[in-house]
C-alpha positions in Angstrom: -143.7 -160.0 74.4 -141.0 -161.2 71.9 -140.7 -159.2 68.7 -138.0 -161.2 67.1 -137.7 -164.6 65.4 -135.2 -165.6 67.4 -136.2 -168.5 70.1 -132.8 -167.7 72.7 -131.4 -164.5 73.7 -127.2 -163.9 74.0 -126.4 -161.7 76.5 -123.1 -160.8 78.5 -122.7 -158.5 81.4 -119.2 -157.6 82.4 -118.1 -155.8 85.6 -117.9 -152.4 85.2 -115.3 -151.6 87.7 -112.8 -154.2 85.9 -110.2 -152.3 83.6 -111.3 -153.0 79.7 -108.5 -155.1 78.8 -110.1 -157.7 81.8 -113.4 -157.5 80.4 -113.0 -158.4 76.7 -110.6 -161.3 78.0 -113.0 -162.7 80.6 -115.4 -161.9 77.5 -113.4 -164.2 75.4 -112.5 -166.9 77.2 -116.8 -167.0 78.2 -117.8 -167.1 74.9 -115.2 -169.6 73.5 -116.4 -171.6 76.5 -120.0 -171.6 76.2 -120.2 -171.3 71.8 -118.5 -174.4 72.0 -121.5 -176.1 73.8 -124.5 -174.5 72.1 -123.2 -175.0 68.6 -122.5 -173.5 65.5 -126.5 -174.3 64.4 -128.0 -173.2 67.8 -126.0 -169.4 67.3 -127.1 -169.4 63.4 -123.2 -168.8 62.4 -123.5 -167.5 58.8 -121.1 -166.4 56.6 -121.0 -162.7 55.3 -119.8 -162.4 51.6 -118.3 -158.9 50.8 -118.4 -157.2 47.3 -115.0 -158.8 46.6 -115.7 -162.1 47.4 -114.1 -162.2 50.5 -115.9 -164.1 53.4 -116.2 -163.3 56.8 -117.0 -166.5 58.5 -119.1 -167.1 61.5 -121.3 -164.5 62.4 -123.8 -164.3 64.7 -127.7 -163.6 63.1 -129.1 -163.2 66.7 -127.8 -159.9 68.3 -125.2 -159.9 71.7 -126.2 -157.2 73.9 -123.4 -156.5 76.4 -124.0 -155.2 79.3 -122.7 -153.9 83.1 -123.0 -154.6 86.5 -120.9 -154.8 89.4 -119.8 -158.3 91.1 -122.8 -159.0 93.5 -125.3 -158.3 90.7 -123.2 -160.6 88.4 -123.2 -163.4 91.2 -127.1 -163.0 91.7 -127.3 -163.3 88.5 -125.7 -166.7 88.3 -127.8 -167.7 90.7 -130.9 -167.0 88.9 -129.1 -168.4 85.6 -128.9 -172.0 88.1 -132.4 -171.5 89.3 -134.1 -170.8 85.5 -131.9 -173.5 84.4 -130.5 -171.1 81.6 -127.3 -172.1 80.2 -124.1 -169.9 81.3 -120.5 -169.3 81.4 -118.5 -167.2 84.0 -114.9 -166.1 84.9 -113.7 -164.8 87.8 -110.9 -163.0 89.4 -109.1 -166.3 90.0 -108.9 -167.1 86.4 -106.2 -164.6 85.5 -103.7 -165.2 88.2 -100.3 -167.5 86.5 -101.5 -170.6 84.4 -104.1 -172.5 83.8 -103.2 -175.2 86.7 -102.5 -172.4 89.2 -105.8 -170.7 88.1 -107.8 -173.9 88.6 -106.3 -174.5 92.2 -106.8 -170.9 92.9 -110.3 -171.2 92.3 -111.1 -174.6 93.8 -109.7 -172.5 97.0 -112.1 -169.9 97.2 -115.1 -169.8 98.6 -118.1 -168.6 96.0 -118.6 -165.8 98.2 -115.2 -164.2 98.1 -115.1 -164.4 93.9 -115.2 -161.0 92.5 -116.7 -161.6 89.0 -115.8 -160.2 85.7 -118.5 -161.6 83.7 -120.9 -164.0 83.3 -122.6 -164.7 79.4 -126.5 -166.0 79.6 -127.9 -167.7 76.7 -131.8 -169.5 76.9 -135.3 -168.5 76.8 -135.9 -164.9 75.1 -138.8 -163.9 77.2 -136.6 -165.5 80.7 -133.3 -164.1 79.8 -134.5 -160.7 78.8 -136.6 -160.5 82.1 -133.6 -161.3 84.2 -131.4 -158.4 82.3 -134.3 -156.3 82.2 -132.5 -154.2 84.9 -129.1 -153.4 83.5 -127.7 -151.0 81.4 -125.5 -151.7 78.4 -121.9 -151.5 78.9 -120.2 -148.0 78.3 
């Protein structure tokens, strides 16, 4: 049962076993990725005004639960993502490796099977999403 006024649920889940440094720029580069196709709308980005004036654009109203898994949970999870047809971003191990070019090779060279996941962000159906997270913890 949804208790919130919010239609689509955020969530990340980032590899546990990946050093922190890894995980907020696999988180970065996943989020830039998939804001940029929901939308500043679909997110409800506000601005917070503080008691000086100052603004603090483009903030969330709907909360981001992060949370933690290893690699094979993370890929099952994709799958399920594909299957629910909820909308998702991932990164991978081959996306840190020299540039951009050599990253994108890199990965069109690996099979699916031998990516070790750092992340993956869901975003879709409150009631789906949370039932497909239902069984991780958040991130420590």
């Amino acid at each position: 049962m949804q208790t919130n006024n919010f239609k689509n649920k955020l969530v990340a889940i980032l590899n546990k076993k990946i050093e922190p440094g890894r995980q907020m720029n696999a988180l970065s580069h996943m989020c830039i990725g998939l804001g940029s196709v929901i939308g500043k709308e679909e997110l409800r980005l506000c601005d917070y005004s503080d008691a000086d004036g100052g603004i603090h654009p483009y903030i969330s109203e709907q909360p981001f639960i992060i949370l933690g898994a290893n690699s094979n949970k993370i890929r099952k999870l994709r799958e399920q993502a594909i299957e629910n047809d909820i909308l998702f971003n991932d990164f991978t191990n081959t996306m840190i490796i020299g540039t951009y070019k050599e990253q994108m090779e890199l990965t069109a060279k690996t099979e699916e099977v031998n990516l070790e996941y750092f992340g993956i962000v869901l975003y879709g159906d409150w009631a789906k999403v949370s039932e497909m997270t239902k069984k991780f913890s958040l991130l420590k």
